[in-house]
C-alpha positions in Angstrom: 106.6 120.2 103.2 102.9 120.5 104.0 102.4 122.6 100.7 104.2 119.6 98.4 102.6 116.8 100.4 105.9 115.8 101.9 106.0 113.7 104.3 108.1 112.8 106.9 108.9 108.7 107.2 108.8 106.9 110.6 109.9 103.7 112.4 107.6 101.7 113.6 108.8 100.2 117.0 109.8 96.6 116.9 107.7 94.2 117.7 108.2 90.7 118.7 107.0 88.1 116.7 109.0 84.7 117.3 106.6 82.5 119.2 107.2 78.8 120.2 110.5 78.1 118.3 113.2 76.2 119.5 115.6 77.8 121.4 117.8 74.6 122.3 122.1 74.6 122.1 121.4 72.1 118.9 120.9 74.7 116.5 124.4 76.3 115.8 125.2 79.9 114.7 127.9 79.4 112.0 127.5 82.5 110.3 128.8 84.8 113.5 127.8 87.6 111.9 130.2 86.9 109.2 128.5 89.3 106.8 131.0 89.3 103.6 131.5 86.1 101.7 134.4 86.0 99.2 132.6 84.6 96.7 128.3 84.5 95.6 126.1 81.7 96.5 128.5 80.7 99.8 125.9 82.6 102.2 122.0 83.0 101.9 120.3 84.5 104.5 116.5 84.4 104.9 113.1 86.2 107.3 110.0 86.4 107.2 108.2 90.0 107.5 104.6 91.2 107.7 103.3 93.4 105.9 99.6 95.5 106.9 96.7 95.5 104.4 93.8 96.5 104.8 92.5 92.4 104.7 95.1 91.9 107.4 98.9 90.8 107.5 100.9 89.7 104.1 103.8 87.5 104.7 107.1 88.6 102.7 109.9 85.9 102.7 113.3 86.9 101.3 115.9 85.0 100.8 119.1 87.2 100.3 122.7 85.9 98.8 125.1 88.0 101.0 128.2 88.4 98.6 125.7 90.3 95.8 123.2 91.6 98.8 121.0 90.9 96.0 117.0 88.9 96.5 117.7 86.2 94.7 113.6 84.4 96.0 111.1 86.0 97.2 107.6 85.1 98.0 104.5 86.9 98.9 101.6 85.0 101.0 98.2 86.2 103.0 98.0 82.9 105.4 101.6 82.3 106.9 102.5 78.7 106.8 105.4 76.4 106.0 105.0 76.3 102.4 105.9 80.2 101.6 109.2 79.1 103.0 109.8 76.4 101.5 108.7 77.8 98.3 111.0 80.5 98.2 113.9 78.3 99.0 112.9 76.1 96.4 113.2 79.5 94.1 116.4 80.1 95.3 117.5 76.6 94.3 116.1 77.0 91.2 117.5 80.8 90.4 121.1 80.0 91.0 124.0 78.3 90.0 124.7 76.3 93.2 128.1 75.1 92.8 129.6 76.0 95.6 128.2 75.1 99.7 125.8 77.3 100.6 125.4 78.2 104.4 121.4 79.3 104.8 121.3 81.7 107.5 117.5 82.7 109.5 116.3 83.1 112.6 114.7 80.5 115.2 111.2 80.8 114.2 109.0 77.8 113.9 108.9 77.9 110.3 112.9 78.0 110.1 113.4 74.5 112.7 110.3 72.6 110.8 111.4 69.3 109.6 109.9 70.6 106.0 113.0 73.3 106.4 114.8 70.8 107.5 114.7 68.8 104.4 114.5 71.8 102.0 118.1 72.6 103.6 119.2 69.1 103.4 122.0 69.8 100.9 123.1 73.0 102.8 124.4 74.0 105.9 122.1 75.4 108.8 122.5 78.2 109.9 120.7 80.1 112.9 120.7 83.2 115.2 121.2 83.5 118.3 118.1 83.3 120.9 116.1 86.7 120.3 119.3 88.5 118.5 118.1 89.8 115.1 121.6 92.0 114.6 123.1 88.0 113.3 120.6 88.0 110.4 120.8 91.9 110.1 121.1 91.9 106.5 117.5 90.3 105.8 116.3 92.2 108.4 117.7 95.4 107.4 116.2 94.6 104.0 113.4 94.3 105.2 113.2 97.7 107.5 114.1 99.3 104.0 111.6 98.5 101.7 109.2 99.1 104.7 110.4 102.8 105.8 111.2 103.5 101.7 108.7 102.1 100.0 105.7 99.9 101.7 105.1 102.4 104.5 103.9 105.4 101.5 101.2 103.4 101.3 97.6 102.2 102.4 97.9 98.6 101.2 94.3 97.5 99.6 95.0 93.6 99.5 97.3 91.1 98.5 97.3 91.9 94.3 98.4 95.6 95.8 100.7 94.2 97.9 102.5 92.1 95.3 102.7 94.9 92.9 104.6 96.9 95.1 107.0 94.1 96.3 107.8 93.4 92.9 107.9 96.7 92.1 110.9 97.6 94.7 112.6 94.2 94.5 113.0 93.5 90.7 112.4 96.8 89.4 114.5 98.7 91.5 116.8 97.5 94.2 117.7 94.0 92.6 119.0 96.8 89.7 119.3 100.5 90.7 120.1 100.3 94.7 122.6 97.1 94.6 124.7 98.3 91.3 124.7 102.0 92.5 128.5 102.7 93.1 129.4 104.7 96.4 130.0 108.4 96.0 133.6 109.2 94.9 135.2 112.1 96.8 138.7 113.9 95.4 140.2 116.0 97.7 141.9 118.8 95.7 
């Protein structure tokens, strides 16, 4: 490995980042982990991950349509505030054919229970995840782990343009494409 500069990829250990949300009974968990739609743009799901540079953290927000799996926003910002998310729902809006009610699915962070959100949402269904429980928004957040352990971690990140290159690089050129229309490996027995 050492001669071909392989090298092994690592986990980073989790790290808790939720701070100040609202945690009260108001905010209802439809979803229930309810991971496979029957039909697209029923079910979006959406998180926020941080990416290291060497100018600090870069904010990734991903809005995912669970029937496809597929990104259908994204956004990339280097000062975390309301506006990435709205801006990347406001994407989604944009990208899709909405004719059908979409449940929105994230996670209680401030950003997700802001009245900004709230009014972004209006025409959809809230959605949130249980008090510190990421496994009810694991899709997003698996995303997420994967383009960090696959492709984000073999880096050293320089700054935001660097940043953004590789994002778009993974999301639209590859797994929006490649990794979602890959078809599971057939076996035959014989």
């Amino acid at each position: 490995m050492r001669e071909l500069g392989i090298k092994a990829q690592y986990i980073k250990p989790y790290t808790v980042t939720t701070k100040h949300s609202d945690f009260s009974s108001k905010l209802e968990n439809i979803l229930n982990e309810q991971f496979n739609p029957a039909v697209p743009n029923t079910v979006w799901c959406t998180d926020i991950t941080y990416i290291w540079a060497n100018t600090g953290f870069i904010y990734l927000t991903s809005i995912m349509d669970l029937y496809s799996r597929k990104i259908i926003a994204w956004t990339l910002i280097d000062t975390l505030k309301e506006s990435c998310v709205i801006d990347t729902i406001n994407k989604a809006k944009d990208n899709r054919d909405r004719v059908n009610a979409i449940i929105i699915h994230s996670d209680r962070g401030t950003l997700y229970v802001s009245n900004e959100y709230k009014k972004a949402t209006a025409n959809m269904t809230a959605s949130y995840s249980k008090k510190a429980f990421p496994w009810d928004n694991a899709c997003i957040e698996s995303f997420h782990a994967i383009i960090k352990r696959e492709w984000i971690n073999r880096f050293k990140i320089k700054n935001y343009n660097h940043a953004y290159a590789l994002v778009f690089e993974y999301i639209e050129a590859f797994y929006n494409t490649v990794r979602i229309n890959s078809q599971p490996l057939q076996l035959y027995v014989t």
